[in-house]
PATORBA-243669 format. One record per residue (C-alpha): residue number from 0; residue in three letters; x, y, z. Coordinates in Angstrom, 3 decimals. Example, Ala and Ser with C-alpha at 12.3 -4.5 7.8 and 13.67 -1.06 7.14 Angstrom:
! residues 2
[0; "ALA"; [12.300; -4.500; 7.800]],
[1; "SER"; [13.670; -1.060; 7.140]],
//
This chain:
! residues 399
[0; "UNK"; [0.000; 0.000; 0.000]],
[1; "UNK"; [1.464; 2.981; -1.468]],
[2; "UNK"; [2.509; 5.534; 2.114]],
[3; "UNK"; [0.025; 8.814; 2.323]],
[4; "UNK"; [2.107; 11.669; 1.350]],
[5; "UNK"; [-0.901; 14.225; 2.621]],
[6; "UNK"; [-2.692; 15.034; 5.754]],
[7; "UNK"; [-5.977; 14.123; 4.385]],
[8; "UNK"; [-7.704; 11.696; 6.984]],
[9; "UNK"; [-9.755; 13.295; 9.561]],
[10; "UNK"; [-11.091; 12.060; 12.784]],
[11; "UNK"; [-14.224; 13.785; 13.990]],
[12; "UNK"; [-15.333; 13.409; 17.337]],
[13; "UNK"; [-18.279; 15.073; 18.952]],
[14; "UNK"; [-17.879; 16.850; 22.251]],
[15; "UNK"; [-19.264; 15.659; 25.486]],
[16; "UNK"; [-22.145; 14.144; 23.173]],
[17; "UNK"; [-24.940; 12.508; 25.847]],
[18; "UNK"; [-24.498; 15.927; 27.724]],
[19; "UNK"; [-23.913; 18.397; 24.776]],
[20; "UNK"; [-27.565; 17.070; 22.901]],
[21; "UNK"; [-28.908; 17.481; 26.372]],
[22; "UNK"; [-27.561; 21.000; 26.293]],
[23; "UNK"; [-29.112; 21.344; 22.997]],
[24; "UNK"; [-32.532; 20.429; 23.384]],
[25; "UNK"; [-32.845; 22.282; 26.693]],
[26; "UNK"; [-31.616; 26.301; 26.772]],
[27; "UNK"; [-31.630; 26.137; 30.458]],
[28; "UNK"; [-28.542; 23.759; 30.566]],
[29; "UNK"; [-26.479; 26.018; 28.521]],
[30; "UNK"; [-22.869; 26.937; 29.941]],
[31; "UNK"; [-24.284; 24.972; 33.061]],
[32; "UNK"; [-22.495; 21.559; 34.371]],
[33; "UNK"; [-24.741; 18.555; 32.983]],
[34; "UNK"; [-24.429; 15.041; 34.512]],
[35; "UNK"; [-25.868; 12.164; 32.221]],
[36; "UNK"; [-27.124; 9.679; 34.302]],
[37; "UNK"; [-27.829; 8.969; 38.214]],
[38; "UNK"; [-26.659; 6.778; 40.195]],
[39; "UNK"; [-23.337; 5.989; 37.231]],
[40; "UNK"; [-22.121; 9.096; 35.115]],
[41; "UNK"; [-22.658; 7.798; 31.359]],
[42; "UNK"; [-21.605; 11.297; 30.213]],
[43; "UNK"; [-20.533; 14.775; 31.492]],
[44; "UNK"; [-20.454; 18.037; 30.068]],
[45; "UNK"; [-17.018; 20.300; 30.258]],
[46; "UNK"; [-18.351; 22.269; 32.775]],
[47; "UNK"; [-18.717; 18.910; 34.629]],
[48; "UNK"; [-15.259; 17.705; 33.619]],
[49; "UNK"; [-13.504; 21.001; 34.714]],
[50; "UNK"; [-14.930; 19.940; 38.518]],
[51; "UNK"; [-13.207; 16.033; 37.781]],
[52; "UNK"; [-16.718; 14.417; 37.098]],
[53; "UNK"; [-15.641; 11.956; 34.135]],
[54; "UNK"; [-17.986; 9.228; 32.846]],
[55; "UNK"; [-18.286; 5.818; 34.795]],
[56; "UNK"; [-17.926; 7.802; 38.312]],
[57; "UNK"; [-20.460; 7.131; 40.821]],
[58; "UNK"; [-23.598; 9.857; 40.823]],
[59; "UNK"; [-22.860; 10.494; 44.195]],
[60; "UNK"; [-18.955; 11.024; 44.162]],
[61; "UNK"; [-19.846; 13.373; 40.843]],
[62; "UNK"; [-22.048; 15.244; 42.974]],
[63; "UNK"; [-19.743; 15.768; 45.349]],
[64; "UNK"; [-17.448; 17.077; 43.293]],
[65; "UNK"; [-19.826; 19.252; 41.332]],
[66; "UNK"; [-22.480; 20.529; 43.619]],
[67; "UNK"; [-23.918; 22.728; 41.051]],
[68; "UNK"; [-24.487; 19.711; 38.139]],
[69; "UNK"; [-27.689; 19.321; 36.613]],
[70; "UNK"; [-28.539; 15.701; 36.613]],
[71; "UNK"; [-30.339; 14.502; 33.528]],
[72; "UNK"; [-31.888; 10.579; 32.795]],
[73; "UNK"; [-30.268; 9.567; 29.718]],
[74; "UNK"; [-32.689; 9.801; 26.437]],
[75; "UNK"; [-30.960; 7.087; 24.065]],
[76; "UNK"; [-33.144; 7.919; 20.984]],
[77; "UNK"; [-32.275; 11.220; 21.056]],
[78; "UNK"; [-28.767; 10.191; 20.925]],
[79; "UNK"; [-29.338; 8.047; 18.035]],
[80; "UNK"; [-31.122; 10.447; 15.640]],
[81; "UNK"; [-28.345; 13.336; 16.474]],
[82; "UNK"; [-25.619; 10.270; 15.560]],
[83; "UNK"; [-27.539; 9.717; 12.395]],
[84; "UNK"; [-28.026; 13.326; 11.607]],
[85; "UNK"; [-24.290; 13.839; 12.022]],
[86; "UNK"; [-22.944; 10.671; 9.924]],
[87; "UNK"; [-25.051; 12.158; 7.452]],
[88; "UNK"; [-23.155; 15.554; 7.476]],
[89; "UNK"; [-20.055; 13.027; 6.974]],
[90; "UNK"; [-21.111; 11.342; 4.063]],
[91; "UNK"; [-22.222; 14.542; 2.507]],
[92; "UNK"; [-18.506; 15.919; 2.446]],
[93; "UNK"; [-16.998; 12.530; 1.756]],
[94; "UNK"; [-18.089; 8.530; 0.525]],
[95; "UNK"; [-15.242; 7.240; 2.144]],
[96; "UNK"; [-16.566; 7.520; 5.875]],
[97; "UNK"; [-15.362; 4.886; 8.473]],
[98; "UNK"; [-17.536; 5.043; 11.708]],
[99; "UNK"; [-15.770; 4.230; 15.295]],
[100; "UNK"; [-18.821; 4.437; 17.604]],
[101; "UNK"; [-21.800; 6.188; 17.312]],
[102; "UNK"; [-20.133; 9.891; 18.425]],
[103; "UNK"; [-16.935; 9.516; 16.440]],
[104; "UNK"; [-15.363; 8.541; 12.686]],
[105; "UNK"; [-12.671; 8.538; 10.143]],
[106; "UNK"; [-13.003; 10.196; 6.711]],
[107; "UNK"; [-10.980; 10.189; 3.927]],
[108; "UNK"; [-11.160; 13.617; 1.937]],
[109; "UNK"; [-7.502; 12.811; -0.222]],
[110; "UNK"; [-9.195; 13.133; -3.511]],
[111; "UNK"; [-11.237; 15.686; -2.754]],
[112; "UNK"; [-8.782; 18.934; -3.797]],
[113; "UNK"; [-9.999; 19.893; -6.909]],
[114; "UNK"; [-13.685; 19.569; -5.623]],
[115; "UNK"; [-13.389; 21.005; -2.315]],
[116; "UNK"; [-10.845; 22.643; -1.062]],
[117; "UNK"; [-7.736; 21.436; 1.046]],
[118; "UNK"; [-8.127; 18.753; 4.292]],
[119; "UNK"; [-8.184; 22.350; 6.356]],
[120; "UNK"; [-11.059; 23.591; 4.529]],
[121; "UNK"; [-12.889; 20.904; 4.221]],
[122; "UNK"; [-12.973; 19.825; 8.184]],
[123; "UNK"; [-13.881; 23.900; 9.053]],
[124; "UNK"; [-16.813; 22.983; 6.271]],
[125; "UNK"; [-17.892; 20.290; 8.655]],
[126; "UNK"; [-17.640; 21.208; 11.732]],
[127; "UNK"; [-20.120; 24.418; 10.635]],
[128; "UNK"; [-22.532; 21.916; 8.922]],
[129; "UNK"; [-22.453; 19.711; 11.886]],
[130; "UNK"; [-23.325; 23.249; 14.238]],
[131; "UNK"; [-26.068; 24.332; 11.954]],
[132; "UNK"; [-27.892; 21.221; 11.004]],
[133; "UNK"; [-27.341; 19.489; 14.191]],
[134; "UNK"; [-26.807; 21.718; 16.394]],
[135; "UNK"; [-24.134; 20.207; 18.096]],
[136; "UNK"; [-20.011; 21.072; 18.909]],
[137; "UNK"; [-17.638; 18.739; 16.819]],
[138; "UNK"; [-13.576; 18.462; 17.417]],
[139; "UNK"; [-11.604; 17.848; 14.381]],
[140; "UNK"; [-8.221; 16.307; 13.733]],
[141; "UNK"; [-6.601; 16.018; 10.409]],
[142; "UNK"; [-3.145; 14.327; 9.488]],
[143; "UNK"; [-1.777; 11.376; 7.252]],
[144; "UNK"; [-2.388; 8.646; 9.353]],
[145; "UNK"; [-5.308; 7.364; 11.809]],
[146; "UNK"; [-3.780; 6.947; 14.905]],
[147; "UNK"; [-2.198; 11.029; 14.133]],
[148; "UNK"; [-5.628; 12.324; 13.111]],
[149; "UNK"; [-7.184; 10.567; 16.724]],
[150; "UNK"; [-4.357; 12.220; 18.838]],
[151; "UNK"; [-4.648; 15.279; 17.280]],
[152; "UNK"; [-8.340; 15.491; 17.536]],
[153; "UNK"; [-7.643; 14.693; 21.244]],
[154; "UNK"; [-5.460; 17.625; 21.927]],
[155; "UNK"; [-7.710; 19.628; 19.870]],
[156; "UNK"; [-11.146; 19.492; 22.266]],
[157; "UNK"; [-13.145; 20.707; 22.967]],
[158; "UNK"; [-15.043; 22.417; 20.256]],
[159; "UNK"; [-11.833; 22.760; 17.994]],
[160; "UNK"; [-9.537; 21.805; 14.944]],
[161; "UNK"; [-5.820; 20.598; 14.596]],
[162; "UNK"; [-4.012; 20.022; 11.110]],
[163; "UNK"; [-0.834; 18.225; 11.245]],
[164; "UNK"; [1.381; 18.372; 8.540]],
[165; "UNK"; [3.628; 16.036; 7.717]],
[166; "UNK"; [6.923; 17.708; 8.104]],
[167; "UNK"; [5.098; 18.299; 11.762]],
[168; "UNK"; [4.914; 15.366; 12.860]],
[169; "UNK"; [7.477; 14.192; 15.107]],
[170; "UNK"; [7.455; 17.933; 16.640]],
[171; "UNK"; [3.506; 17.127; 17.283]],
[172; "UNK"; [3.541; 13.795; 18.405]],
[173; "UNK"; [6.919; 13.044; 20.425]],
[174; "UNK"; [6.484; 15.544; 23.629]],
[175; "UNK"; [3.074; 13.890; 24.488]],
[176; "UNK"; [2.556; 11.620; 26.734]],
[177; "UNK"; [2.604; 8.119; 26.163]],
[178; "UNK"; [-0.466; 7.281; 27.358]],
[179; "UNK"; [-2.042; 9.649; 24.612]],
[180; "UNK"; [-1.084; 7.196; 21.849]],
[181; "UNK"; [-4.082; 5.213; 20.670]],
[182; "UNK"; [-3.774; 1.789; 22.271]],
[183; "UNK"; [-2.121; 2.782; 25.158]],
[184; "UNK"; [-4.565; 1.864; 28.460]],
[185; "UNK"; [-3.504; 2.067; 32.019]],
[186; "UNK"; [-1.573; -1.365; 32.222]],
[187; "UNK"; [0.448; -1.070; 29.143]],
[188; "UNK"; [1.033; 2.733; 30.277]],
[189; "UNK"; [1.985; 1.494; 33.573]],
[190; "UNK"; [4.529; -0.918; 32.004]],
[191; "UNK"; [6.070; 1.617; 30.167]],
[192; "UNK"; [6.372; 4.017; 33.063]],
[193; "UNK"; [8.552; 1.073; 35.041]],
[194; "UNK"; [11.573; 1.082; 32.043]],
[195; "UNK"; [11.746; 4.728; 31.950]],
[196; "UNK"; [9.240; 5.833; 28.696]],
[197; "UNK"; [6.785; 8.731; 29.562]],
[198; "UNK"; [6.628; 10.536; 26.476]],
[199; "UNK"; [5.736; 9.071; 22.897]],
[200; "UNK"; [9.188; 10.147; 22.024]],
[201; "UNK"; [10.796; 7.799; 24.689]],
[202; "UNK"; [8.662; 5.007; 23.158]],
[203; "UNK"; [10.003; 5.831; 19.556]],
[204; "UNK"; [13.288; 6.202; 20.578]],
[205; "UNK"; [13.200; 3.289; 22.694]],
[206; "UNK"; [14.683; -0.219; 20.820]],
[207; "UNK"; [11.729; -2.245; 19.081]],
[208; "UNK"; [13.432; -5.733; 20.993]],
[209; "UNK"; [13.220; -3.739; 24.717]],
[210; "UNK"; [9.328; -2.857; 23.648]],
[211; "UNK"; [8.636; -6.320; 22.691]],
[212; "UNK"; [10.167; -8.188; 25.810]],
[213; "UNK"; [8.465; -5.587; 28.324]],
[214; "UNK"; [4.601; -5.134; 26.660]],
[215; "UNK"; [4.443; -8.379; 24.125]],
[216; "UNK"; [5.476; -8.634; 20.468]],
[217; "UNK"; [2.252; -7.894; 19.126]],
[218; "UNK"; [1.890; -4.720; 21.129]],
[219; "UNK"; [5.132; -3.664; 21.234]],
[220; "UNK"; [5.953; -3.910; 17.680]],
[221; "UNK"; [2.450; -1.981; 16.947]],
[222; "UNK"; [3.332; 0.882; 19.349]],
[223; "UNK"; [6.778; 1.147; 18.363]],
[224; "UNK"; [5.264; 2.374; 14.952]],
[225; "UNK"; [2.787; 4.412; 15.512]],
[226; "UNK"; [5.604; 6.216; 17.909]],
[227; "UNK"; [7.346; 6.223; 14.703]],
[228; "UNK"; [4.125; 7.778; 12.861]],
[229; "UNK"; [3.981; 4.259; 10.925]],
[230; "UNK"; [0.307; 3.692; 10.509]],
[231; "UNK"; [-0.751; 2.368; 6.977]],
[232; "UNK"; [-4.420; 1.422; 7.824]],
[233; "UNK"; [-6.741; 2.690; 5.349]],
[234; "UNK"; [-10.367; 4.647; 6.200]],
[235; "UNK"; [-12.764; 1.527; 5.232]],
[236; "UNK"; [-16.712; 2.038; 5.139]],
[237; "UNK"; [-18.887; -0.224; 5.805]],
[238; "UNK"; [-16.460; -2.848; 7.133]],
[239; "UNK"; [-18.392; -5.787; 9.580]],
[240; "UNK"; [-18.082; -5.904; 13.364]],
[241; "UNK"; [-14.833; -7.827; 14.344]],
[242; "UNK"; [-16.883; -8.069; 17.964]],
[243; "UNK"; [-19.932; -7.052; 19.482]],
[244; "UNK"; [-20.368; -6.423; 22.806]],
[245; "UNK"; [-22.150; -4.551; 25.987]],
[246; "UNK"; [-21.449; -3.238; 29.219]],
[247; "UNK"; [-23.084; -1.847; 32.318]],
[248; "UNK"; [-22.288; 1.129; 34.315]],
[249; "UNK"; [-22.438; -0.922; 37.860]],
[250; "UNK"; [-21.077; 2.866; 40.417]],
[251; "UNK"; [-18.911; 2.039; 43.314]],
[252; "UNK"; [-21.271; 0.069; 45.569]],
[253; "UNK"; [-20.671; -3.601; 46.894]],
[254; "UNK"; [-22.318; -5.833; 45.066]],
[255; "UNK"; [-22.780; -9.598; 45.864]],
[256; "UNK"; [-22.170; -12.241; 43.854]],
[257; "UNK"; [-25.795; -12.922; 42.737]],
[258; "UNK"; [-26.241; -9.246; 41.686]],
[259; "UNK"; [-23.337; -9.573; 39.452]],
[260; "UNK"; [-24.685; -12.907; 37.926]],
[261; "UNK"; [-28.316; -11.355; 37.044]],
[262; "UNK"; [-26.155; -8.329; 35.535]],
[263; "UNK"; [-23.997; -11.015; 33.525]],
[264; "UNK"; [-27.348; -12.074; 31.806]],
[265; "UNK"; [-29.166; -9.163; 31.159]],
[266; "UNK"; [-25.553; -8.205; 28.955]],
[267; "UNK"; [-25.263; -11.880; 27.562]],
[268; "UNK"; [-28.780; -11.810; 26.359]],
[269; "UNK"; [-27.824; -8.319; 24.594]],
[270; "UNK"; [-25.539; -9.490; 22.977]],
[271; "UNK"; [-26.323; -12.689; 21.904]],
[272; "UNK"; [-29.723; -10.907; 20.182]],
[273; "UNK"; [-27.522; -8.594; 18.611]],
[274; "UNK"; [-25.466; -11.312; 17.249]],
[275; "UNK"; [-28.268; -13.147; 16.427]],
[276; "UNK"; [-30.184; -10.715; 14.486]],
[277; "UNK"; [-26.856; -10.274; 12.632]],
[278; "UNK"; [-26.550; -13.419; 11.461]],
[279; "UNK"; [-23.115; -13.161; 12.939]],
[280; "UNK"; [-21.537; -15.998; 15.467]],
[281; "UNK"; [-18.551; -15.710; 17.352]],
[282; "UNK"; [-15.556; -17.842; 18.909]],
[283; "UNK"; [-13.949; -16.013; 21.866]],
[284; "UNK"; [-16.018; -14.611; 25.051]],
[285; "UNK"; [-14.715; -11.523; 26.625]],
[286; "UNK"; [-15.458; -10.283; 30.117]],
[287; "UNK"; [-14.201; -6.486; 30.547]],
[288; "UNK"; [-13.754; -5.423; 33.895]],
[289; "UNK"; [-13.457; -1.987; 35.562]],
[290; "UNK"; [-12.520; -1.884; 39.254]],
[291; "UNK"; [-13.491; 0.939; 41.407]],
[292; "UNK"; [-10.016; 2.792; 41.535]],
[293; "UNK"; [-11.025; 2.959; 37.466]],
[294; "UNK"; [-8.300; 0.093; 36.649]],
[295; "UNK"; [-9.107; -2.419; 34.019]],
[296; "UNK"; [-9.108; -5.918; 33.189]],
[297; "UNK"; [-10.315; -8.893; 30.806]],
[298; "UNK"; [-10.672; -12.313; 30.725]],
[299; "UNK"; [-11.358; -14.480; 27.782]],
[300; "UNK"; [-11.716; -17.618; 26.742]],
[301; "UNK"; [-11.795; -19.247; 22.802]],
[302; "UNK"; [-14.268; -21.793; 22.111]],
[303; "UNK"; [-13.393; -24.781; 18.952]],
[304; "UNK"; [-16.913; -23.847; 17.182]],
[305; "UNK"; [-18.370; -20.365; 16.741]],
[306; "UNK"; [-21.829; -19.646; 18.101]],
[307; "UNK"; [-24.507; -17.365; 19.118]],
[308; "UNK"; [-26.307; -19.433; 21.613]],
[309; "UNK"; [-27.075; -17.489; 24.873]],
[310; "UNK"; [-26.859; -21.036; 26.626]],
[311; "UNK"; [-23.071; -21.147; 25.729]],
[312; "UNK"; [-22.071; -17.478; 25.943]],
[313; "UNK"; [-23.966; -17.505; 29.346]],
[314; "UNK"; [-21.865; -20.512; 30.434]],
[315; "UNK"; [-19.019; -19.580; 29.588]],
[316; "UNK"; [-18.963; -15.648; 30.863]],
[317; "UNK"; [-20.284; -17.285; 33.995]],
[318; "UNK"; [-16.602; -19.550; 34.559]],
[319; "UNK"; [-14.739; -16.031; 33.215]],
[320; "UNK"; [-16.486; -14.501; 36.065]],
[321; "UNK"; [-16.135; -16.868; 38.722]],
[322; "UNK"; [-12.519; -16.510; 37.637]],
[323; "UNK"; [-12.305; -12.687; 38.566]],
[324; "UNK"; [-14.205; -12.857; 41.746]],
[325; "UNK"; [-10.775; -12.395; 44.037]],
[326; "UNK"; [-10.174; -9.321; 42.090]],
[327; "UNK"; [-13.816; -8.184; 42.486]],
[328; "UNK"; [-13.644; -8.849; 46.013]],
[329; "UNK"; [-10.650; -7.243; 46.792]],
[330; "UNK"; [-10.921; -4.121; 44.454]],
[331; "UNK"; [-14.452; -3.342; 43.844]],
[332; "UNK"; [-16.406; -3.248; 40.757]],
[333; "UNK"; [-17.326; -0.035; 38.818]],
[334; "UNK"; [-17.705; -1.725; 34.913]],
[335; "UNK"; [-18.955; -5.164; 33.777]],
[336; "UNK"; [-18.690; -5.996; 29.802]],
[337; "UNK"; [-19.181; -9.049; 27.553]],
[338; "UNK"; [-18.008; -9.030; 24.340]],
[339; "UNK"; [-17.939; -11.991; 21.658]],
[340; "UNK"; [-15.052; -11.503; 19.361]],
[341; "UNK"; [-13.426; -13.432; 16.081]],
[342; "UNK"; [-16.735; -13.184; 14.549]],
[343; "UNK"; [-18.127; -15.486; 11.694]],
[344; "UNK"; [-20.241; -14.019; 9.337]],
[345; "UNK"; [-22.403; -17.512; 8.659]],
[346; "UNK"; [-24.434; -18.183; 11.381]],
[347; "UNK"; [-26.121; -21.058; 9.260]],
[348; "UNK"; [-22.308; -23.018; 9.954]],
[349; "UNK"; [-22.902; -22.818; 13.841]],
[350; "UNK"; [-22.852; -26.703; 15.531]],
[351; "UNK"; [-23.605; -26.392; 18.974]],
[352; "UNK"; [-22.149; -28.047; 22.075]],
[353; "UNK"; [-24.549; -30.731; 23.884]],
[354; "UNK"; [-23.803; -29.679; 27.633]],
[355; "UNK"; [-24.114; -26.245; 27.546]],
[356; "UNK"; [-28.053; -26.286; 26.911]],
[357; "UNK"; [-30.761; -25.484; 24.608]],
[358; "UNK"; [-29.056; -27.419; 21.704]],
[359; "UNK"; [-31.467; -26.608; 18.371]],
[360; "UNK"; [-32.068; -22.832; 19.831]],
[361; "UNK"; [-35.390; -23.031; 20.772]],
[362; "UNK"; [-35.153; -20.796; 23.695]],
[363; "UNK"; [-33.207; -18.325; 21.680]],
[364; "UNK"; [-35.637; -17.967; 18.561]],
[365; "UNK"; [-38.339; -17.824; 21.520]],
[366; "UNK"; [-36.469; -14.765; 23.243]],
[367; "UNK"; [-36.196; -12.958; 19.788]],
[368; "UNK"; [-39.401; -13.119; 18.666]],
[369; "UNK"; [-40.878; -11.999; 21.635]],
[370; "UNK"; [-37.995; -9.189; 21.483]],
[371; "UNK"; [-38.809; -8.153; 18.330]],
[372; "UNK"; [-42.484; -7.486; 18.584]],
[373; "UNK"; [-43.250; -6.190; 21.918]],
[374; "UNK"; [-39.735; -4.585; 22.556]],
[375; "UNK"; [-36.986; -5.680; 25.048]],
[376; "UNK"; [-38.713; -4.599; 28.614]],
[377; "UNK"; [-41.673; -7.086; 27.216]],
[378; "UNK"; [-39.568; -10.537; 28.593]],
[379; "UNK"; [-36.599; -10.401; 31.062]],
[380; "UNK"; [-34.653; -13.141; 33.585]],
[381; "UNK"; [-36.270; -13.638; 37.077]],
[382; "UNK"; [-33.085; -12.802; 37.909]],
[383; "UNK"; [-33.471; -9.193; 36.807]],
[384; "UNK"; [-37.009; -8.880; 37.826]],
[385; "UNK"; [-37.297; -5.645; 40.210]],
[386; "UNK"; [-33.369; -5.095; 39.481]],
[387; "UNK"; [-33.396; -3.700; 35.806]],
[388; "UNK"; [-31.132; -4.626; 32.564]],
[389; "UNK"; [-29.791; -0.883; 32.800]],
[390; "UNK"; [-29.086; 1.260; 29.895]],
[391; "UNK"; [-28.384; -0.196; 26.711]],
[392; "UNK"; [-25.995; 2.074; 25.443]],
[393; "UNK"; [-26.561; 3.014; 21.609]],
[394; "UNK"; [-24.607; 1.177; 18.730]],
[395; "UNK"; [-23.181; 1.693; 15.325]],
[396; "UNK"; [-25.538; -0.384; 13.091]],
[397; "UNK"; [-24.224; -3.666; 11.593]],
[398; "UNK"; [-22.398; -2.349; 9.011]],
//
């Protein structure tokens, strides 16, 4: 693949979004602190985040901290229709529109010069076509590579628009740092810090062997080139989930065992309808953890067949649970998360395994259907009865 010679890829990234559309459909929340969400923080406005509020928090430690926050309930629809209204400001400047999550994407505007201006021009285009037809504050970062575009889009926020040129790069990108390299999450930053590397510079000056023998081969040999501003992934639209997944907001109180296991379902049964409905099946089962110091963690496990069966992903997040119960105990739980990953795209190839139940999919098909035509709240566990699924946070479609 022939190397980008021009900062033409931009990542756009909407501001605060749960609490800025809140801003925007009510005039009395304007310039004030806004708090998505009660007893967890799903989102916070600026005003919220100057105070230290930041998304995942407990409602009562972000009150704390903020006094003066407005607390909102979180309206997912709305969400949705100002994610759709946006993408469609995206595809109006460019084809070639990759989206992230429902708040953020990559565009490709390289062959666009003649037609509409320069990268610069272009992304000041957008962001005023994203204020006046959605109403809402977009951040903008524009350079030759993806990971460079998301870093600069980072330092950029909020409300606001970085180039970087390619005879800037190293200047840009090597005094920040480390952890503001896409990829780079707590642990990995952590194992950095112990061999001396705080800065993206240190990490590209640092020998690729020393990287690999610290963080992993696969890791290490990825940071060591984006450090290097090595990044030859192109913007793809339209390219199919490589996982799907869902989490829950869980705060920082205790919660006992059987609480966590009735959460588990409600977020296996998610996913495995969303897999379902796909047509998608999936090999490895992924349980995301997030302590209540904000630490993460994951455990997974790879099964020989692919499958979409709620029996089996139920099962097995159940053992990857059971696993990181010493942890849970001892740290506290803030974040619970199932993903299925190494998706298939053939559901119709899916053999099932005896033991873990519900062999032809009865149940499942049952679960849908019902699903489908009455809506979600219309059949739940016993286990969640009187304790609620939570929020299903909103999703890119199926691309």
């Amino acid at each position: 693949m022939p190397v980008r010679t021009t900062a033409s890829i931009l990542h756009a990234d909407l501001d605060a979004f749960f609490a800025s559309v809140e801003q925007r459909d009510d005039p009395r929340l304007r310039d004030r602190p806004v708090i998505v969400g009660g007893g967890v923080v799903l989102a916070a406005s600026y005003e919220a985040k100057a105070c230290g509020v930041r998304g995942g928090m407990g409602g009562r430690q972000a009150k704390r901290l903020c006094p003066d926050a407005v607390v909102v309930p979180p309206r997912m629809q709305a969400y949705v229709s100002a994610s759709k209204a946006v993408f469609e400001v995206f595809r109006d400047i460019t084809p070639v529109v990759e989206g992230i999550s429902i708040d953020e994407a990559f565009l490709d505007v390289g062959g666009l010069a003649r037609l509409s201006g320069t990268p610069r021009q272009i992304a000041q285009r957008l962001r005023a076509e994203v204020r006046r037809r959605v109403g809402l504050p977009i951040t903008v970062g524009v350079a030759r590579t993806k990971s460079l575009a998301k870093v600069a889009s980072a330092e950029a926020k909020p409300d606001g628009l970085l180039v970087v040129e390619p005879d800037e790069e190293e200047a840009f990108l090597h005094p920040l740092p480390v952890e503001r390299l896409w990829g780079v999450g707590p642990v990995t930053a952590e194992r950095l810090h112990a061999i001396g590397i705080t800065t993206i510079g240190d990490l590209h000056r640092t020998p690729r062997t020393t990287l690999t023998h610290h963080v992993g081969a696969a890791v290490g040999n990825k940071l060591h080139a984006l450090a290097g501003h090595r990044d030859p992934r192109p913007v793809v639209t339209r390219r199919r989930r490589r996982s799907i997944g869902s989490q829950r907001a869980l705060g920082r109180s205790i919660r006992s065992p059987e609480e966590l296991d009735a959460v588990l379902a409600g977020l296996v049964d998610r996913v495995g309808r969303r897999m379902r409905a796909a047509g998608r099946t999936g090999r490895t089962v992924v349980l995301r953890l997030r302590f209540a110091d904000f630490a993460r963690a994951t455990r997974s496990r790879t099964l020989p067949i692919p499958t979409a069966r709620g029996a089996t992903l139920l099962k097995v997040s159940r053992g990857l649970l059971a696993e990181a119960m010493p942890m849970i105990r001892d740290r506290g739980i803030s974040l619970l998360g199932v993903t299925v990953a190494n998706l298939d795209g053939d559901a119709g190839r899916q053999l099932e395994l005896p033991l873990f139940g519900d062999a032809d999919g009865s149940l499942d098909a049952a679960m849908d259907q019902v699903w489908e035509k009455f809506g979600r709240e219309a059949l739940t566990r016993a286990g969640l009865v009187r304790r609620g699924g939570g929020i299903e946070m909103p999703t890119l479609p199926e691309g």
